[in-house]
ZAMARGU-4260 file (C-alpha; in steps of 0.2 Angstrom, whole numbers, plus 5000, padded with zeros to 4 digits):
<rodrens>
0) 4981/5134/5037 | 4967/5128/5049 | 4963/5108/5045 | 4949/5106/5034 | 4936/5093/5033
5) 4928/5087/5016 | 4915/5073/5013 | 4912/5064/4998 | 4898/5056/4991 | 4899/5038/4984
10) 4884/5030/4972 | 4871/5024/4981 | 4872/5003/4982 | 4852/5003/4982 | 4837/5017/4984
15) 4838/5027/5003 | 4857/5019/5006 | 4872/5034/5006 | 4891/5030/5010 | 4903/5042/5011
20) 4921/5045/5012 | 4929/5058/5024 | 4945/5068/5020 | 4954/5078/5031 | 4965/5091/5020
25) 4979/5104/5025 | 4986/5116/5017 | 4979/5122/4998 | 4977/5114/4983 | 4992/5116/4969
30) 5003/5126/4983 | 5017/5116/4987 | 5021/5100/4986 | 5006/5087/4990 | 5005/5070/5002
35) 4992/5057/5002 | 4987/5046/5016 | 4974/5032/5016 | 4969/5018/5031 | 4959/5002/5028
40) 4959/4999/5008 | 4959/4982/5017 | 4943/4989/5027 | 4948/4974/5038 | 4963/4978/5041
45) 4964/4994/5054 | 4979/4997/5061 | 4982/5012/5048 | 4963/5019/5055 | 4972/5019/5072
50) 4989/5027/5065 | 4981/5040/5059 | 4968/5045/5073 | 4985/5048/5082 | 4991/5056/5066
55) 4978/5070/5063 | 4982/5079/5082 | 5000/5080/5080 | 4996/5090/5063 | 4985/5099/5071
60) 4999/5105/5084 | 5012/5107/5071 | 4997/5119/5063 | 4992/5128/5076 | 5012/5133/5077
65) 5016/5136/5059 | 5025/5124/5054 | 5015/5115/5041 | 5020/5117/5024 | 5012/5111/5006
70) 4997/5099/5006 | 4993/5087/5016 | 4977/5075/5014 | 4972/5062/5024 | 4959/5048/5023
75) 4956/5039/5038 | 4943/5027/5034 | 4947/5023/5012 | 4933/5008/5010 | 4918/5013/5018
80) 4911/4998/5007 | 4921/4985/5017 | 4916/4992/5032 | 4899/4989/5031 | 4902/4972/5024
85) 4899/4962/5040 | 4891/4943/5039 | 4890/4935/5056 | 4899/4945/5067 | 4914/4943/5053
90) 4918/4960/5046 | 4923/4954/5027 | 4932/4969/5023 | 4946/4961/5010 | 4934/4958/4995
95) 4917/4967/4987 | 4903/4954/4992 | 4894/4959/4975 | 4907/4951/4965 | 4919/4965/4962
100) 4935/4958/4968 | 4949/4963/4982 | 4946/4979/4984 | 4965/4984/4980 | 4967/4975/4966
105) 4961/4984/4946 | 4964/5000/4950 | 4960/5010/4935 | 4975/5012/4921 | 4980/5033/4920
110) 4987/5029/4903 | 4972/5019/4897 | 4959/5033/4902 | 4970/5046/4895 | 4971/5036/4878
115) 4982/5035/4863 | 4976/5052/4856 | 4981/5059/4872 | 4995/5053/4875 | 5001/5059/4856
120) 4995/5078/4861 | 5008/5077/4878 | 5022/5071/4867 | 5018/5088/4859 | 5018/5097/4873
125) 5032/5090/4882 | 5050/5101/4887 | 5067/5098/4891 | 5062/5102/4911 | 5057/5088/4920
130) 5049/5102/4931 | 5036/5107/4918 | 5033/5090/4912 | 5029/5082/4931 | 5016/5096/4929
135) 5010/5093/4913 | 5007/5074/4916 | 4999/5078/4933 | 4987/5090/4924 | 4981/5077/4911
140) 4978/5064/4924 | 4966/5075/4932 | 4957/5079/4918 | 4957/5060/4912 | 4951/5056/4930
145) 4938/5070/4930 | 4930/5066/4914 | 4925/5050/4917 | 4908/5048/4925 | 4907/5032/4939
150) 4895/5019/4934 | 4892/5012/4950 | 4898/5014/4970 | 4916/5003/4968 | 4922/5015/4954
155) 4911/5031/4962 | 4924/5025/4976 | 4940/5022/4966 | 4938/5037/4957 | 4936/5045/4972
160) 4949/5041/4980 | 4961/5042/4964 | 4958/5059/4961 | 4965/5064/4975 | 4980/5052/4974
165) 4983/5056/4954 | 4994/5075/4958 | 5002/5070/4975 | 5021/5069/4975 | 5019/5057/4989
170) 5006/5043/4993 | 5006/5031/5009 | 4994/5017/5008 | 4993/5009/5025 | 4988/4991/5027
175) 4992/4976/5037 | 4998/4957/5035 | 4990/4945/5045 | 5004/4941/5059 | 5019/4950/5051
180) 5036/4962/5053 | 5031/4979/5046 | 5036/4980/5029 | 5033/4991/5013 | 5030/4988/4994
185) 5037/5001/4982 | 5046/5002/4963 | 5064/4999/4960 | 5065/5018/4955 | 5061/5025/4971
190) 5075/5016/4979 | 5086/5023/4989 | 5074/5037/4989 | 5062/5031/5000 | 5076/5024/5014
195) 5069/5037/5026 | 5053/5033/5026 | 5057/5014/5027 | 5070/5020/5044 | 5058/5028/5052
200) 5045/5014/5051 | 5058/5002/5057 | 5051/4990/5042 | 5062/4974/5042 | 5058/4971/5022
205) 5057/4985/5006 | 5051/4973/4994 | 5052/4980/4977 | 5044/4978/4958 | 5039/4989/4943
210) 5021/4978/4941 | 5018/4966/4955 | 5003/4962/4943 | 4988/4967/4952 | 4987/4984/4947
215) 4987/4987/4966 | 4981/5006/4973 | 5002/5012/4974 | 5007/5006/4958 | 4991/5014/4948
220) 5001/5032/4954 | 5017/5026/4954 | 5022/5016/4937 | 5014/5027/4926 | 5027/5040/4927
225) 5040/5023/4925 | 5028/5019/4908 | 5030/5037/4902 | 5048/5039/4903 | 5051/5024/4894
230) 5040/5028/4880 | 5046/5045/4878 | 5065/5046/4881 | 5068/5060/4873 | 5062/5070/4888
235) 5064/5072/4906 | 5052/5061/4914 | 5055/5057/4934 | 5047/5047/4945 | 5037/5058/4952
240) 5026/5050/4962 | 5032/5039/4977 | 5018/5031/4980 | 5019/5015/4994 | 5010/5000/5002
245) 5016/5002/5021 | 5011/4985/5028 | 5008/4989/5047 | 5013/4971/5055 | 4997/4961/5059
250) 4979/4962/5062 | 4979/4961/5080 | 4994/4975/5080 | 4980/4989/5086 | 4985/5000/5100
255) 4985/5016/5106 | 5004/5014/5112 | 5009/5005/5091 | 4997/5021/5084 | 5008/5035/5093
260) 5022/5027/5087 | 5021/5024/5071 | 5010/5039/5069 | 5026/5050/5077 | 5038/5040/5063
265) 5026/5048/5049 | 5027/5064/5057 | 5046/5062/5053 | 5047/5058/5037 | 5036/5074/5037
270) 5047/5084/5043 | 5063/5075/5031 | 5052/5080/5017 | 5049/5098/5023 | 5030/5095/5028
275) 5035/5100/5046 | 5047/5112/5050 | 5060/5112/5062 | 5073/5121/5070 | 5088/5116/5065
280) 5096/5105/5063 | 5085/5092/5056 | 5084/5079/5064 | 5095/5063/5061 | 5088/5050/5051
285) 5090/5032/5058 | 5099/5018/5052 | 5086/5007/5040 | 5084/4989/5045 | 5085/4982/5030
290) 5089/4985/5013 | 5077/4984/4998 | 5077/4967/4989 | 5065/4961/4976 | 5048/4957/4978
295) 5053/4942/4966 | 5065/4936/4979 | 5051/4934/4991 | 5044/4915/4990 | 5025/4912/4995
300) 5023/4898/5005 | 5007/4888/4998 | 5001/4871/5006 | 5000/4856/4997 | 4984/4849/5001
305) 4970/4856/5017 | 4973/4853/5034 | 4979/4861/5050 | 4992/4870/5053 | 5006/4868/5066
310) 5020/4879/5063 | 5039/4878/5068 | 5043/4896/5062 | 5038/4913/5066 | 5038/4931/5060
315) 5058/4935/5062 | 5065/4920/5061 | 5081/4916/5047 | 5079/4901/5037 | 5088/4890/5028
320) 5081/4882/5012 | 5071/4866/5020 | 5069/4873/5035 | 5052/4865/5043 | 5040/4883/5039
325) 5024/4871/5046 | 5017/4854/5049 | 5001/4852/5039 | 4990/4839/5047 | 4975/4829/5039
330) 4961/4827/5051 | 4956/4812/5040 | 4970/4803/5043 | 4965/4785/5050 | 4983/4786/5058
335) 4986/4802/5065 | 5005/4799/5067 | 5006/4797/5047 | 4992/4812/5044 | 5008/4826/5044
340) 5019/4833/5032 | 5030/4846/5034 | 5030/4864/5025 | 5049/4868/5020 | 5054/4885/5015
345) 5059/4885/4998 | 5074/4898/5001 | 5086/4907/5013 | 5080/4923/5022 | 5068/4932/5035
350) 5050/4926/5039 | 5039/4939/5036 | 5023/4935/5041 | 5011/4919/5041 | 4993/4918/5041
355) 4983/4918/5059 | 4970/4904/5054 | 4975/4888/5058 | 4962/4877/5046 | 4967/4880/5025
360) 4963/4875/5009 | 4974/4867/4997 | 4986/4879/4989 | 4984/4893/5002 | 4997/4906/5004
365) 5002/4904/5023 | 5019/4914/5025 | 5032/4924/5015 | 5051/4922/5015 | 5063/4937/5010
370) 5074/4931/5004 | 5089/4937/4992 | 5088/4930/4975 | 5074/4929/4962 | 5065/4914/4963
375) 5061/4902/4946 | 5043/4905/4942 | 5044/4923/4952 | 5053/4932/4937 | 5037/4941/4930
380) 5018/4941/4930 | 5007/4940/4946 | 5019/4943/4963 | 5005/4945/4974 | 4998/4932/4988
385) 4982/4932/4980
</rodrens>
C-alpha cells in the first residue's frame, strides 16, 4: 500500500493568497483500524515537524516490506496559518494574528454540530455491541463534519483537519513546552491504556482530565465518546478514540539525532498496536517513567508582579512546597538588593517545564509542578496555562 500524498485547500485569507495543508496517508480508508498524526498546531513549536520527517521513511521501509497494516495518516505541517505569521523575524505561530485565538484552543463541539435531533435518531439506532455502536458514532461525526460549510480559512482549516481526526481509533498531537520534560495530556479513561505509548516516549508526567477547559484539538475527538456514554447508559459506549497531546520537551529540542528517536519510539507503539508487524515475539515494552496523575495536581506557577527572572529550579528537579521556583527582580527598584522576591512552589513534585523568556508580565505562567494531589482552585473549570 504504496504512501499517498493528498493536498488540501484552505479558504483563501484575501484575493490571489492559497494555503494548503499536506497529508500523507497509508493504507485505505475504513479498512482497518485508523491513526492520526499531526506536527505544529503550535506552528511555532516544531519538534513534531522534525519527528515526523524522520517518521514518514521508516513507514515507508515497513511499506516497501509489508508490514503495514490499517490506516495511517500523517500531517506534518497542521497550521499552515501560523507559519506564515512571521513579524520581525519572530515566527508568531501560537495565536491567529486576525483575532481568532490560540490556534488549539475552540475546537468545534461534535455533539453541538450533530445536534439534539441527532443525537435523539442515534439513541434509536444504538445496540447492545459496543462494536456497531463505535461505528455508528463515527459515521454521524462525519457527516455532522461534512455538512458544515467553512466560513472562513481558521475553520476551512479546523474542519479540515477534524475530518480526518473524527473516525481514527488513535490521534497523536505533537507539540512542545518551552524548556520542559516530555510529557503527554490524555483523559482519565484511557488510562492505563495508553502506558505504552507514554514508555516508549520516555515521558516523565501523564497529566490527565476529562475537560482541561479549552476545548483543546485531543479532547474535541476524545471526550465525546466520555459525553456519549454518560448520556446513554443503557448502551455499550467505549472510549474509542485515544486521542493525545504529546508535549515533545522544549522549543530548542530540534535535532536530527531527538527526531530519530522519538520518531523510532512512535514506530513502536506502532507495532504494539499492530500498525507494524513483526516477527515474534513482539517486542517488550519498557518500563513507564511515571505514572499518570491528574492534570489538577499540576500547580502553574504565575508571578506576582513583572520583572526578571532568575531561577533556582530546573526541568527535573523535586520540590518541596516553598522551595525557591525563581527570584523575580524589579528593574525599578531604587535599591536593587530590596528589588527581589522569591517564586515558591506551591506543592511537592517534579518541575516540568518553565518559560525560556527571562522579562514577564504580572501574572504570567513561568513553570509547572506535578505534583500528587489536587490543588484548591484546580478542582474544575479552565487547567490550562493560558
Amino acid at each position: 500500500m504504496a504512501r499517498k500524498i493528498e493536498r488540501i485547500a484552505l479558504k483563501g485569507t484575501a484575493p490571489g493568497t492559497r494555503q494548503e495543508l499536506m497529508l500523507h496517508r497509508f493504507g485505505t480508508a475504513g479498512k482497518g483500524p485508523k491513526i492520526y498524526l499531526q506536527a505544529s498546531l503550535h506552528a511555532d513549536e516544531t519538534p513534531g515537524m522534525m519527528v515526523l520527517h524522520h517518521l514518514i521513511p521508516m513507514l515507508d521501509e515497513a511499506d516497501r516490506v509489508g508490514r503495514l497494516r490499517g490506516e495511517i495518516v500523517l500531517v506534518p505541517y497542521a497550521n499552515p496559518i501560523g507559519l506564515g505569521q512571521i513579524v520581525n523575524q519572530i515566527q508568531l505561530g501560537r495565536y491567529a494574528l486576525n483575532g481568532d485565538g490560540n490556534f488549539n484552543r475552540s475546537w468545534p463541539d461534535l455533539l453541538s454540530l450533530v445536534g439534539e435531533e441527532g443525537l435523539e435518531r442515534l439513541e434509536c439506532e444504538l445496540t447492545g455491541d459496543a462494536e456497531e455502536n463505535t461505528a455508528k458514532i463515527r459515521t454521524l461525526f462525519r457527516q455532522a463534519l461534512n455538512d458544515h460549510e467553512p466560513r472562513d480559512t481558521m475553520e476551512s482549516l479546523r474542519f479540515a483537519l477534524a475530518r480526518e481526526a473524527a473516525d481514527a481509533d488513535f490521534v497523536l498531537d505533537l507539540h512542545c513546552d518551552d524548556d520542559s520534560l516530555m510529557h503527554i495530556f490524555l483523559l482519565p479513561q484511557h488510562w492505563p491504556d495508553a502506558r505504552d505509548l507514554v514508555a516508549e516516549l520516555g515521558c516523565r508526567a501523564a497529566l490527565t482530565a476529562e475537560d482541561s477547559g479549552g476545548a483543546s484539538f485531543d479532547e474535541a475527538f476524545s471526550t465525546p465518546w466520555v459525553r456519549l456514554a454518560k448520556r446513554f447508559p443503557k448502551h455499550p459506549i467505549d472510549p474509542a478514540c485515544l486521542a493525545v497531546t504529546i508535549e515533545l520537551r522544549g522549543r530548542a529540542d530540534v535535532s536530527d539525532e531527538l527526531g530519530r528517536q522519538d520518531a523510532a519510539a512512535l514506530a513502536n507503539f506502532l507495532r504494539h498496536r499492530g500498525f507494524i508487524l513483526v516477527e515474534d515475539p513482539q517486542p517488550a515494552i519498557p518500563e513507564p517513567l511515571c505514572e499518570a496523575t491528574e492534570l489538577a495536581a499540576t500547580e502553574v506557577v504565575r508571578t506576582p508582579a513583572a520583572g526578571l527572572l532568575s531561577y533556582e529550579a530546573m526541568p527535573g528537579d523535586q520540590l518541596k512546597k516553598s522551595d525557591i521556583v525563581a527570584w523575580l527582580i524589579d528593574p525599578t527598584a531604587e535599591n536593587p538588593l530590596e528589588g527581589r522576591q522569591a517564586i515558591l512552589a506551591g506543592t511537592d513534585g517534579l518541575l516540568l517545564s518553565r518559560k525560556c523568556h527571562k522579562y514577564v508580565s504580572a501574572n504570567e505562567s513561568i513553570a509547572k509542578i506535578v505534583g500528587t494531589e489536587p490543588l484548591e482552585g484546580r478542582s474544575g473549570g479552565y487547567l490550562l496555562e493560558d
